[in-house]
N, C-alpha and C positions, 0 to 999 in steps of 0.2 A: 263435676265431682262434689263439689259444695253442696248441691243438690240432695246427695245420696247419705250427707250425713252431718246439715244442719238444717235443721227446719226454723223458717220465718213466721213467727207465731204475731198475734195483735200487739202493738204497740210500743213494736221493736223487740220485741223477747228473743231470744236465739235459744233453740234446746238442741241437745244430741242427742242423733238418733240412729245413728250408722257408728261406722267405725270400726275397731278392734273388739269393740263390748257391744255390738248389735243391739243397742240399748233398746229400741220399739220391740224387740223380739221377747227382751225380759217381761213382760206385763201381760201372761197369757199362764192361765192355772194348766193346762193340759199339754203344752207344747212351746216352741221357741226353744231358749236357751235355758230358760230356772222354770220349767215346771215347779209343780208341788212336791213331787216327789223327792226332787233334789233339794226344795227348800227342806223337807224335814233334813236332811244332813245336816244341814245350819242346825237349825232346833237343836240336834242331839249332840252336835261340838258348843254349843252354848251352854246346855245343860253339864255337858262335860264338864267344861274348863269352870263351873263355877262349885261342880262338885270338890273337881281337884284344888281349887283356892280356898273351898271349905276345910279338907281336909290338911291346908298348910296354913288358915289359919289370917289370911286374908280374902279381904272384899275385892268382891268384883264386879265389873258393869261392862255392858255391852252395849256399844251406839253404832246404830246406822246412818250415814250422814245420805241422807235422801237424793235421788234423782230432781233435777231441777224438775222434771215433768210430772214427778211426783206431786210437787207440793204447788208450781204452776199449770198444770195442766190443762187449766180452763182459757188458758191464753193462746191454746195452740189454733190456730189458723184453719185447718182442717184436720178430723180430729186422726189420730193419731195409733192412740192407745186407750184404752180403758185404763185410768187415772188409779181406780179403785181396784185393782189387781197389780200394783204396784208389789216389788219382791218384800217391799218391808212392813205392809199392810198384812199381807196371806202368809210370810215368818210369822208375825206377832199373833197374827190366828191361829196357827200350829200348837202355839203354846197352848190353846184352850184354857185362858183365863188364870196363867200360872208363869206370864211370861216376866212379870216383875220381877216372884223370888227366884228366877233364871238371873235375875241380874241385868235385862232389857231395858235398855232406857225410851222411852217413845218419844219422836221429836216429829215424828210427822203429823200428828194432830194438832198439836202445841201451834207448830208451823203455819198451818193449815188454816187455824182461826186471827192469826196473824199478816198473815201475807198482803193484806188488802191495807193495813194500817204502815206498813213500814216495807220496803223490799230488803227480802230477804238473802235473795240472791241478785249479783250482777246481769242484765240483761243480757253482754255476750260472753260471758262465763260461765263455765260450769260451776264454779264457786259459791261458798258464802260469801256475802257484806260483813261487813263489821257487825252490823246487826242481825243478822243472820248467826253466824257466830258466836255471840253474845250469850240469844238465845239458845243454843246446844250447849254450850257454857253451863250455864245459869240451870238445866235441864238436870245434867249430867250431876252438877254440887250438889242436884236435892235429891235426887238418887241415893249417891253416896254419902249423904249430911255431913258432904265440907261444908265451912264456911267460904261465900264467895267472897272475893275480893273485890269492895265495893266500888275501891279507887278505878277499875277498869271500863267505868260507863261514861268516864273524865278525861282519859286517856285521850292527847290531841290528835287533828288527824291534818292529812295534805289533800287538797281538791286539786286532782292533774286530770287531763286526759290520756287516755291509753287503750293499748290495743290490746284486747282480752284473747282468753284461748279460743272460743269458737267465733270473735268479729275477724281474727285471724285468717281464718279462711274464707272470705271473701277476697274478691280482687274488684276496683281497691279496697282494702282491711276498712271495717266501720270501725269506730274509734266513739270511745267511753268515757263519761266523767266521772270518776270515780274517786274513791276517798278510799286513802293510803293511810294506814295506822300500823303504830308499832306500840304491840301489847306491853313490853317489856320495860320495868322498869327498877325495880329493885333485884331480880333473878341474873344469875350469871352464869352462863354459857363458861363451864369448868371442864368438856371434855368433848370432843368431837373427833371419832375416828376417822380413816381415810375414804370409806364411804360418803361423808358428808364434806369434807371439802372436796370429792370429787363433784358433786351436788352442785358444791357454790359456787366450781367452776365454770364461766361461759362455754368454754372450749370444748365439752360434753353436752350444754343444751338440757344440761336437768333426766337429759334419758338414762342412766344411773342412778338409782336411789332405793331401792329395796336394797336391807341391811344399814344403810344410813344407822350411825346410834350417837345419839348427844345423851349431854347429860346438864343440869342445871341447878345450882343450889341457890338458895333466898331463905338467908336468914329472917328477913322481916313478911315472912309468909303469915298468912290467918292460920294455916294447920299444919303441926305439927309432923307431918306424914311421908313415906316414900312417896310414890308413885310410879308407877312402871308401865307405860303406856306402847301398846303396840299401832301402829296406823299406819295411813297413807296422805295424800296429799292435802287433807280435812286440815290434819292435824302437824305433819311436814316438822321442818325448821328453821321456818321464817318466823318473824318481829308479829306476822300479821295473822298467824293460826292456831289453831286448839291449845298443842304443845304451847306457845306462850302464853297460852292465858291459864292454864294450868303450873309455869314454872311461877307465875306471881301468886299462886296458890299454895304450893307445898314447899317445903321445905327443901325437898331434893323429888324434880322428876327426871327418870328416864325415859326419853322415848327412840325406838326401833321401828323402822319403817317395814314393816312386816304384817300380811294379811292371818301369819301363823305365829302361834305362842311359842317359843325357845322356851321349854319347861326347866332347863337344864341352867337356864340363866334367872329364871323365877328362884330357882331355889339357890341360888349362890346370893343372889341382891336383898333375900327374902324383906319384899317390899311390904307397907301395909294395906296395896290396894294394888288390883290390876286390872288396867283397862283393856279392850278391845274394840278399836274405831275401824272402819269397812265402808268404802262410799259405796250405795248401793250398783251403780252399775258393774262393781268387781264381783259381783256376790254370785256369776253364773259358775265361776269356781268353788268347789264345796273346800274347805279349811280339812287340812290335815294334822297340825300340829307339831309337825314334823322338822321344824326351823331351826336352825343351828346357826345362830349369827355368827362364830369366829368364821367356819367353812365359807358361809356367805360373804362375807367381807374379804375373805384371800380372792377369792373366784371374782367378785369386782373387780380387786386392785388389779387381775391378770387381765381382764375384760377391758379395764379402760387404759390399761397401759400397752396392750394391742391395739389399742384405737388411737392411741398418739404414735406408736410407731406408721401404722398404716399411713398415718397424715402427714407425719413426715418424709415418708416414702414419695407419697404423692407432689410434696411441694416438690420435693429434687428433681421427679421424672418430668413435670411441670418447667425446671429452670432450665433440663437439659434441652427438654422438646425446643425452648423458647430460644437457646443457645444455638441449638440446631439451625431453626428459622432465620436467626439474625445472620449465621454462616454460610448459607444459602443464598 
């Protein structure tokens, strides 16, 4: 099964390439999952969402956090995909030379002439490193001409090893040395609905988290600014992702774990800045806009509060089975 959706690249690399997101299949202009066709849908909700932030009056940006195969691609073993037809290379084409004042942030190039000098990504993760990270950081602030927070290049870190998401699925799991960093240090975590502590529940396994919404205020922020951040696991709300390098940045960020904008929540927070972070292998879904986090957030709470029922069911049928046996 491993076979069918981790590829063993040169010198220990792991990339995904199977899965739920048929990741090999995204990298093809004519067919697969994200043709071109459906990437202009992207284009035109990008275009969108930065018209409508023109016309309330806030900045916006839009980052794609790249396929690990995207930006390693040369390391793959046999080859794979055409590197160069990656979904965020032929998006930023679509723009025809106009993808900036879209609001496009490009990290895949930046990436790209970096990679060799510093790893960017975990070799059995689909993740950023710290440094990886950093870099989209640091991308994103000049984009939007924040100032970055310089203190975060200082920020200590812990050397463990561990088991990442794709050494995971080997048997036995390969096992990584990694460095553990926690962005946060002046920002504070002021509001987390039940979305996210369903998140930072073990008991759930992290598969809960669209609608997720924290919120984070620092007063000793470099800019003065909202921020209203929509994303995914790039960006999350751990110690160690986007969102916290951003909550040591402004003054108050929100972020919502959501591929789509809740307009309705734009305009009530009316933030000075809205982001849009999308790891490229979700992008074979085209964005509707259509996102309502209160709905979103009841419909979890009912979701995982059927999941702990069902579990509790199961130990019971479990003590009876087990009661059964002994009375036998």
């Amino acid at each position: 099964m491993t076979e069918l959706i981790v590829h063993e690249g040169h010198d220990g690399w792991l990339f995904l390439t199977g899965g739920t997101n048929f990741v090999t299949t995204l990298y093809e202009r004519n067919g697969g999952h994200l043709p071109d066709v459906n990437l202009r849908r992207w284009r035109d909700a990008i275009i969108e969402r930065k018209q409508r932030c023109d016309g309330l009056g806030v900045a916006y940006a839009h980052l794609v956090a790249p396929e690990k195969l995207t930006i390693y691609g040369h390391k793959q073993a046999t080859p794979l995909v055409n590197v160069d037809l990656a979904p965020a290379i032929r998006l930023q084409q679509l723009f025809a030379g106009a993808a900036r004042a879209a609001g496009w942030v490009d990290v895949v190039w930046p990436m790209r002439e970096r990679r060799d000098e510093v790893e960017l990504y975990w070799r059995s993760d689909t993740h950023w490193t710290p440094d990886g990270s950093l870099l989209a950081y640091r991308l994103l602030c000049e984009a939007l001409q924040l100032t970055p927070n310089a203190d975060l290049a200082n920020r200590p870190c812990n050397t463990i090893h561990k088991i990442m998401d794709l050494g995971g699925k080997f048997d036995p799991p390969r096992w990584e040395q990694i460095r553990e960093i926690d962005w946060i240090a002046d920002a504070q975590r002021v509001y987390a609905n039940a979305v996210v502590r369903i998140l930072e529940d073990p008991v759930h396994g992290g598969d809960i988290h669209v609608g997720a919404h924290a919120i984070y205020r620092n007063d000793a922020a470099p800019n003065n600014v909202r921020i209203l951040l929509f994303g995914d696991s790039f960006a999350g709300v751990g110690p160690d992702r986007l969102t916290a390098q951003l909550a040591e940045t402004a003054r108050e960020l929100v972020f919502v774990w959501s591929a789509n904008v809740d307009w309705g929540l734009v305009k009530r927070l009316k933030p000075d800045i809205v982001i849009t972070e999308i790891a490229e292998r979700y992008m074979a879904l085209a964005p509707n806009d259509r996102f309502n986090l209160r709905r979103t957030e009841l419909a979890q709470l009912i979701k995982a509060r059927r999941r702990e029922a069902a579990a509790r069911w199961r130990r019971v049928r479990a003590k009876w089975s087990q009661r059964a046996k002994n009375g036998a």
